[in-house]
Every structure is written in C-alpha cells, then in structure tokens.
MDAnalysis code that builds the backbone (N, CA, C; Angstrom):
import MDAnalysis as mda
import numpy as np

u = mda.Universe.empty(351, n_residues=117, atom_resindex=np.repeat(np.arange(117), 3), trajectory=True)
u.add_TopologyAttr("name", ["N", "CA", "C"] * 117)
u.add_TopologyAttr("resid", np.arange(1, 118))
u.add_TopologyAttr("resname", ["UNK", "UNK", "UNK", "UNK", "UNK", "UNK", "UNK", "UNK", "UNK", "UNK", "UNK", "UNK", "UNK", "UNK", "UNK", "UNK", "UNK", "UNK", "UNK", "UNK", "UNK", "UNK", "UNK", "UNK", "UNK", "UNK", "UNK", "UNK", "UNK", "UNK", "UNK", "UNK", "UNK", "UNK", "UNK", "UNK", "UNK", "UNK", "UNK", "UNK", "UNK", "UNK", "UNK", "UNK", "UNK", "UNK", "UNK", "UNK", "UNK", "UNK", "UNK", "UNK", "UNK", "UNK", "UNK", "UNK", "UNK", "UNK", "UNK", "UNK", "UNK", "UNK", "UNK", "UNK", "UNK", "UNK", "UNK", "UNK", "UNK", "UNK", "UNK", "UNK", "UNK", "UNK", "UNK", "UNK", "UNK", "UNK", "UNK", "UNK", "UNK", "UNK", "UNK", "UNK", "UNK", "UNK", "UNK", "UNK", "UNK", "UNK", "UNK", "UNK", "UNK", "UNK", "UNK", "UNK", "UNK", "UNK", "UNK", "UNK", "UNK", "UNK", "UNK", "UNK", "UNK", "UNK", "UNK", "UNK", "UNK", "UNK", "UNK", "UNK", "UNK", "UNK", "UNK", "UNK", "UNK"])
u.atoms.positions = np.array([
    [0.824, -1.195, 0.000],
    [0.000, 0.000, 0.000],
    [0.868, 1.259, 0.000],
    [2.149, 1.137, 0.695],
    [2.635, 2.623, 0.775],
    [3.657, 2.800, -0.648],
    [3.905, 1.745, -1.473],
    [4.462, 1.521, -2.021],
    [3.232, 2.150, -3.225],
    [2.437, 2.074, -3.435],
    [0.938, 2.653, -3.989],
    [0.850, 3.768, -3.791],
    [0.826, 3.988, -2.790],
    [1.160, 5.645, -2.732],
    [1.970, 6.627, -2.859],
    [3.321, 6.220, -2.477],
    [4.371, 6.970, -3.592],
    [4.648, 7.146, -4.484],
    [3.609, 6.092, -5.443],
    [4.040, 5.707, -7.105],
    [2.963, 7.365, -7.497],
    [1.910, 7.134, -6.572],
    [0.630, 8.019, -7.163],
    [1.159, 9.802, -6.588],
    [1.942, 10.050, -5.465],
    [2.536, 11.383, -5.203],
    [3.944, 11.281, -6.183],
    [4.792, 10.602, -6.824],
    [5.670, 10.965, -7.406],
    [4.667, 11.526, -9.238],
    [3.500, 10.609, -9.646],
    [3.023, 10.657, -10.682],
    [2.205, 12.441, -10.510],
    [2.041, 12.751, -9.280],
    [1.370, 14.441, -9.039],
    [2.683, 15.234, -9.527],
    [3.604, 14.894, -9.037],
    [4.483, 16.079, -8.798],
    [5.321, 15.839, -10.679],
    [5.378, 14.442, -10.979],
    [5.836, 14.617, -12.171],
    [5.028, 15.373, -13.440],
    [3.968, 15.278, -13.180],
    [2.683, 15.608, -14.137],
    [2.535, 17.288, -13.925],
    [2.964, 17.640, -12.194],
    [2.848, 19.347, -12.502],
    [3.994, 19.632, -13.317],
    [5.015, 19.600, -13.658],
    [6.418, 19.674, -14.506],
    [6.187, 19.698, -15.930],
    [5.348, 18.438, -16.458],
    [4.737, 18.096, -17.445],
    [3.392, 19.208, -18.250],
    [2.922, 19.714, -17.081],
    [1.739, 20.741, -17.019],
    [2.651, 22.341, -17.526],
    [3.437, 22.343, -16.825],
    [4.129, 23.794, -16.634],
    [5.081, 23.838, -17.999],
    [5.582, 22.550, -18.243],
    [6.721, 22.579, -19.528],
    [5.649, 22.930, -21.082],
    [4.299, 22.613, -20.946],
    [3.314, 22.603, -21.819],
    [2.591, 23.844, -22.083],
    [3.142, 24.632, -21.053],
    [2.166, 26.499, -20.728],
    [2.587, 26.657, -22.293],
    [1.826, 27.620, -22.505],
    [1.345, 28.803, -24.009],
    [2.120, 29.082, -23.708],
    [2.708, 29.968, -24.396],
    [3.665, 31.342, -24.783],
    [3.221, 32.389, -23.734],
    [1.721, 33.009, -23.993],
    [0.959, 33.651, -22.800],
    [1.204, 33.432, -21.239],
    [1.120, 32.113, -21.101],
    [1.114, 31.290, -19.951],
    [2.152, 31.971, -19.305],
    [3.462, 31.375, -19.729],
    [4.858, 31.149, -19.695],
    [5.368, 32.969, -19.346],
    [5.360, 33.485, -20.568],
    [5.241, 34.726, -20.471],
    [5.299, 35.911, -19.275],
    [3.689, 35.074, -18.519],
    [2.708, 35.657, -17.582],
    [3.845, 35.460, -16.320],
    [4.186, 34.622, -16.301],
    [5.155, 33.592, -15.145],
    [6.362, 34.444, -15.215],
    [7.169, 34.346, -16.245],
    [8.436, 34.895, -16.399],
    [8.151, 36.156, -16.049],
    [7.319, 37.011, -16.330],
    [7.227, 38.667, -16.347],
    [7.401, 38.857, -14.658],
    [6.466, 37.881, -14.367],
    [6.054, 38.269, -12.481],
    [7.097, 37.837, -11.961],
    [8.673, 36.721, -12.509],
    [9.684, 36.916, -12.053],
    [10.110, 37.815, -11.615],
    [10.086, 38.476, -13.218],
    [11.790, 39.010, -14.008],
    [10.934, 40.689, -12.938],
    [9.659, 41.128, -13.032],
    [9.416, 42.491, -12.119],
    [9.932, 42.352, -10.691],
    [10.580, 41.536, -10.085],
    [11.208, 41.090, -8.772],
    [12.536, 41.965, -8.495],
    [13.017, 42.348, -9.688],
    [14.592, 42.305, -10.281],
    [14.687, 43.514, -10.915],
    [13.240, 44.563, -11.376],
    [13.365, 45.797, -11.702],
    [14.275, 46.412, -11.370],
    [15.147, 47.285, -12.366],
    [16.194, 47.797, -12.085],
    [17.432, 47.371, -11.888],
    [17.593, 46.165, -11.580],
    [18.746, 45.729, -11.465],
    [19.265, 44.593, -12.768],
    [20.468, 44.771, -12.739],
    [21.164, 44.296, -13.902],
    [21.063, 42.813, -13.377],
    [20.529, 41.865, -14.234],
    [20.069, 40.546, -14.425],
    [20.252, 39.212, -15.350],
    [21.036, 38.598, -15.534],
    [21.296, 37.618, -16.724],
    [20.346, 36.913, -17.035],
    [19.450, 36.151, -18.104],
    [18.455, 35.400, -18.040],
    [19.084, 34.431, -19.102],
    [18.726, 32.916, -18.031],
    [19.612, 31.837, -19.196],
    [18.337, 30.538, -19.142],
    [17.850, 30.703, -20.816],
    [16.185, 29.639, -20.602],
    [16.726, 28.571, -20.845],
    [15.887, 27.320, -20.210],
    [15.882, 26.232, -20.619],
    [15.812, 25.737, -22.048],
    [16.111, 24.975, -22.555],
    [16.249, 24.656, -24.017],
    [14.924, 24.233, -24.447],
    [13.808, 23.794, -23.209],
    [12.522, 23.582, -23.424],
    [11.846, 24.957, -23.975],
    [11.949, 26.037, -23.004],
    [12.124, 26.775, -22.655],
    [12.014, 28.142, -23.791],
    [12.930, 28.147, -24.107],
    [13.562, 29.517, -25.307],
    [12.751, 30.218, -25.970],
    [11.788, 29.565, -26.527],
    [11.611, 30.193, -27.490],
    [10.361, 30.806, -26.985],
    [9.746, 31.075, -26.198],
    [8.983, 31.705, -25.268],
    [9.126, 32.967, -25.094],
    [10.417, 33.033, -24.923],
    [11.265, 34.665, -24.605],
    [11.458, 35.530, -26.065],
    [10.250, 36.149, -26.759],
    [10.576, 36.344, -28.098],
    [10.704, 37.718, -27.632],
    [11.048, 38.312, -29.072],
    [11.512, 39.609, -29.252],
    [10.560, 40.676, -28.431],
    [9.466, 40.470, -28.507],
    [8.322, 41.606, -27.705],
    [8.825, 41.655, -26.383],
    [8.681, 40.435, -25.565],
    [8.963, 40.002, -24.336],
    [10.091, 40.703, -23.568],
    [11.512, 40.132, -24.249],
    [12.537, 40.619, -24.132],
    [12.837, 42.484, -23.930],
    [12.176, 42.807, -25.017],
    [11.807, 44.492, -24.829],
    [11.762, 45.030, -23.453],
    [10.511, 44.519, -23.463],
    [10.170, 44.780, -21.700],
    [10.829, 44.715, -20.774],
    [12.182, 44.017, -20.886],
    [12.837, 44.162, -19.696],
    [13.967, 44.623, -20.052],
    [14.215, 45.774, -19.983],
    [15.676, 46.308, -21.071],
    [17.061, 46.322, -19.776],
    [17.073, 46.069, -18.314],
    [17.861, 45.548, -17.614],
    [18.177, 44.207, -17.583],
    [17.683, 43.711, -18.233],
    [18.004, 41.996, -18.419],
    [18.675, 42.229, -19.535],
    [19.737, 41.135, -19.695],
    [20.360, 40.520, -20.565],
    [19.874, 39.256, -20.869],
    [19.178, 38.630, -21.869],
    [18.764, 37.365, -22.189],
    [19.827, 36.679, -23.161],
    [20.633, 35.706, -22.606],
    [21.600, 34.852, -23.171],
    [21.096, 33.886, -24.246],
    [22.011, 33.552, -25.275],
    [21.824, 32.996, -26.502],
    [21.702, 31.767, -25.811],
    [22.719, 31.594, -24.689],
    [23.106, 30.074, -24.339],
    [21.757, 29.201, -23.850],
    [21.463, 28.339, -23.724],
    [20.588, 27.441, -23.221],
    [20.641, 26.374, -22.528],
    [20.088, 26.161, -21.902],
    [20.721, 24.950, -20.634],
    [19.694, 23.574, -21.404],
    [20.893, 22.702, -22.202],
    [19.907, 21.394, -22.741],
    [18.936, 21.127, -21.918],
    [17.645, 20.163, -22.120],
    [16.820, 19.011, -21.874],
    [15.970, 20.010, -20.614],
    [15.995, 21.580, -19.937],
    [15.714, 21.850, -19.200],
    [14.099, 22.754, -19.284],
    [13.148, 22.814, -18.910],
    [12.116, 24.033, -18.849],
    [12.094, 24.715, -17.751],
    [12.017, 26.041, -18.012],
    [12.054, 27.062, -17.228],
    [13.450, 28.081, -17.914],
    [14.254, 28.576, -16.524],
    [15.047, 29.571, -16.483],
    [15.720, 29.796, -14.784],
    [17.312, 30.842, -15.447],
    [18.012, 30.764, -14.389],
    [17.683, 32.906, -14.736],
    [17.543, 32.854, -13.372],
    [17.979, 34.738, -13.572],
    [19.562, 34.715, -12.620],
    [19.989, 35.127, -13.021],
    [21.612, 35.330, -12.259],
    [21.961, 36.886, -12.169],
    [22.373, 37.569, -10.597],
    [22.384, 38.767, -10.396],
    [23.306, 38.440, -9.589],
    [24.171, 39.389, -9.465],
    [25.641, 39.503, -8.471],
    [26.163, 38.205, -8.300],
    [26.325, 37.261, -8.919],
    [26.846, 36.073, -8.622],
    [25.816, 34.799, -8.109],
    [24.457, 35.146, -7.972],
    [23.621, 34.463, -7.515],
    [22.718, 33.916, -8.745],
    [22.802, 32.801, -8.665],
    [21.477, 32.083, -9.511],
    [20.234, 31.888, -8.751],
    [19.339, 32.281, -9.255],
    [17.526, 32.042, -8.821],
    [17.321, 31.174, -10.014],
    [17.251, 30.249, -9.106],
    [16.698, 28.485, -10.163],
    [14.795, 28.697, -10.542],
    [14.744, 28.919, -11.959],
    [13.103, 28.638, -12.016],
    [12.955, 27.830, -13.240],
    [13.853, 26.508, -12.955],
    [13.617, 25.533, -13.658],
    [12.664, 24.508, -13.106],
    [11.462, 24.528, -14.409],
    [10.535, 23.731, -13.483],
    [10.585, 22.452, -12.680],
    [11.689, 21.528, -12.785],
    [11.863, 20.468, -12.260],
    [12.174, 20.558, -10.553],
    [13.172, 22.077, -10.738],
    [13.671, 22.117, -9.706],
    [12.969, 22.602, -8.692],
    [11.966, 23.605, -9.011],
    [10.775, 24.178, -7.993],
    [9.877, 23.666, -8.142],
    [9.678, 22.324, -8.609],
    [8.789, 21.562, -8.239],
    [9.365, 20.403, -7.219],
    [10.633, 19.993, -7.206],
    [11.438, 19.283, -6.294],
    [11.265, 19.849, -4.656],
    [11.126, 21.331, -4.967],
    [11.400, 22.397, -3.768],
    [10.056, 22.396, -3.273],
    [8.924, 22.271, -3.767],
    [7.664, 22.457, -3.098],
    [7.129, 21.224, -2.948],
    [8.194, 19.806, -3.157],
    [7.692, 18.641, -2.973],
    [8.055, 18.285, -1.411],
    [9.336, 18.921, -1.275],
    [9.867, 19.098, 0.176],
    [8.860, 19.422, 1.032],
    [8.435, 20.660, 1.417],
    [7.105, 21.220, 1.727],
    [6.055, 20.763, 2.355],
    [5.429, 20.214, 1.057],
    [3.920, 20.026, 0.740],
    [3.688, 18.583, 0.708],
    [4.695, 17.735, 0.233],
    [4.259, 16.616, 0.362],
    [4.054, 15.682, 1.555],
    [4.243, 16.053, 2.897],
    [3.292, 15.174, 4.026],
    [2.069, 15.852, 3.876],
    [1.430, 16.806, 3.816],
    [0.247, 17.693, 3.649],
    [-0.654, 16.746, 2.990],
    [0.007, 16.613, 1.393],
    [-0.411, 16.677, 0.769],
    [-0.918, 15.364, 0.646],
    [-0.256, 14.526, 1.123],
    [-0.623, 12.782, 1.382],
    [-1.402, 12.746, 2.573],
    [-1.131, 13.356, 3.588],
    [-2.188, 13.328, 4.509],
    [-3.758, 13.371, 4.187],
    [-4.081, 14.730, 3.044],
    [-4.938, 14.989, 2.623],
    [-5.556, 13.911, 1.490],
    [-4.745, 13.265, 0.831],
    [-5.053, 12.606, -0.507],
    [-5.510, 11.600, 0.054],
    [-4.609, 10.943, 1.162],
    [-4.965, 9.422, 1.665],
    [-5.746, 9.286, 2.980],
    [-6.301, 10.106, 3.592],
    [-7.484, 10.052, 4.644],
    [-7.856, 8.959, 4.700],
    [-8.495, 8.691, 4.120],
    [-8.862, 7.231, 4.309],
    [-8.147, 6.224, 3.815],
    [-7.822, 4.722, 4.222],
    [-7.580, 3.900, 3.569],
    [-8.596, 2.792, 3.644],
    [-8.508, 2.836, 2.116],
    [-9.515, 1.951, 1.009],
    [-8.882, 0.589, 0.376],
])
C-alpha cells in the first residue's frame, strides 16, 4: 500500500512539470514577467531552458531592457536561471517543483490518503 502511494505522489508532482513545460507562450510569459518584475532595475542575466527559449521572443525581451537574455541554453531543461551579483535564482521547473515537494508533500498525502480503502 505505501508503495501505492508513492508511485501516485511521485506521478502528481511529475505531471505538474509536465503541465508547466506545456504552458502557451501567454502562460509562460505571464510567469516569467512576475519573475523578471522582482529584479526591476537591477542588472540581471536570463539563461532559458532549451525547453524553454523560445517563449522569450523579441516583444517580451523588450520589456525588460535591464536583463540581458543569453543565446546560451541549458539542454533538456524548462524554465530559467535569472543570475544577479553572482547568484542564480533556479526557475527551472523540475527544480521548484522538487522544492515544493519538500514542503507540501506530508500535507499533501495526509490529505489525498485520509482514508484507507
């Protein structure tokens, strides 16, 4: 049984990744913007996932004329790194979904598995 239930919380948390790597352009966009306004004003590197890239089109990019958006791309990845003074802010979706699995997941099994059936 518990062996049943980890298969079914690893299949949640893989499927939000799966959900988020699949966002619109809009979607994605919407997400990145409410980052990257965190960081107003300050000089910012932005390096997308190779899933990722092509999301960040020319309009987009505009908008944030303190960012630098790098050619480079991080293979096999969705999301993005913003890097400021030496610091990377990871918003690769695998990885902040790893980070809110920490968290949320006794919660979240508590809640799912209430009963056993």
């Amino acid at each position: 049984m518990l062996g049943e239930k980890q298969t079914i919380m690893k299949e949640i948390y893989n499927g939000a990744v799966v959900k988020m790597t699949e966002w619109t352009t809009t979607e994605f966009q919407l997400f990145a913007g409410n980052v990257l306004k965190q960081f107003e004003g300050k000089a910012v590197t932005v390096i997308a996932g190779e899933k990722s890239a092509h999301h960040f089109t020319e309009a987009f990019t505009a908008k944030y004329p303190d960012a630098v958006f790098s050619q480079e791309t991080v293979p096999a990845k969705a999301g993005f790194i913003v890097e400021r003074d030496g610091i990377d802010y990871n918003y690769f979706f695998d990885q902040m979904v790893a980070e809110i699995k920490k968290d949320f997941t006794p919660k979240l099994a508590s809640l799912a598995f209430q009963k056993d059936e």
